[in-house]
C-alpha positions, 0 to 999 in steps of 0.5 A: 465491500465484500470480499468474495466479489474481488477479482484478485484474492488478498493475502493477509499479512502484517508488515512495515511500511512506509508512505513516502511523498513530496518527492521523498521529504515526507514519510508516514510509518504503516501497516501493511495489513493485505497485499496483492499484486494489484493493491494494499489495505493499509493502516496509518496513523491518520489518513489526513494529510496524505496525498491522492498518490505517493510510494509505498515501501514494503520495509521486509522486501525492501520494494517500493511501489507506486500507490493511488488511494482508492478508498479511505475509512478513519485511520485505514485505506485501501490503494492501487498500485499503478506501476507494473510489479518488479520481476519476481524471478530468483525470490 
């Protein structure tokens, strides 16, 4: 995808996260490797085995957002977050 056509531009970062699922029994560590407002690239181990929807936890900020795979490539994937943004407000 190239990456001039996005409607909103991504910033690169390299963080921890954590891809939480089946109601918090299951956790797989990631990268978090771009971040907007709207969604994530991220690098994981394996991408098989995790679910179509799941938490992602941002280990730096401590925020948990509610993500939907949008696209996988072997050990990355790109996801959508479907949960509006926490107020960022006193950040």
């Amino acid at each position: 995808m190239d990456e001039e056509k996005r409607i909103i531009r991504r910033q690169r970062v390299l963080k921890s996260g954590k891809i939480i699922f089946g109601d918090g029994a299951s956790v797989v560590d990631c990268v978090i490797r771009n971040l907007t407002v709207a969604g994530a690239r991220l690098e994981v181990p394996t991408t098989v085995g995790l679910p179509q929807e799941f938490q992602l936890l941002d280990v730096h900020s401590g925020r948990t957002r509610l993500a939907k795979v949008a696209w996988r490539r072997g050990a990355t994937m790109g996801v959508e977050f479907s949960d509006p943004p926490e107020d960022e407000e006193g950040d």
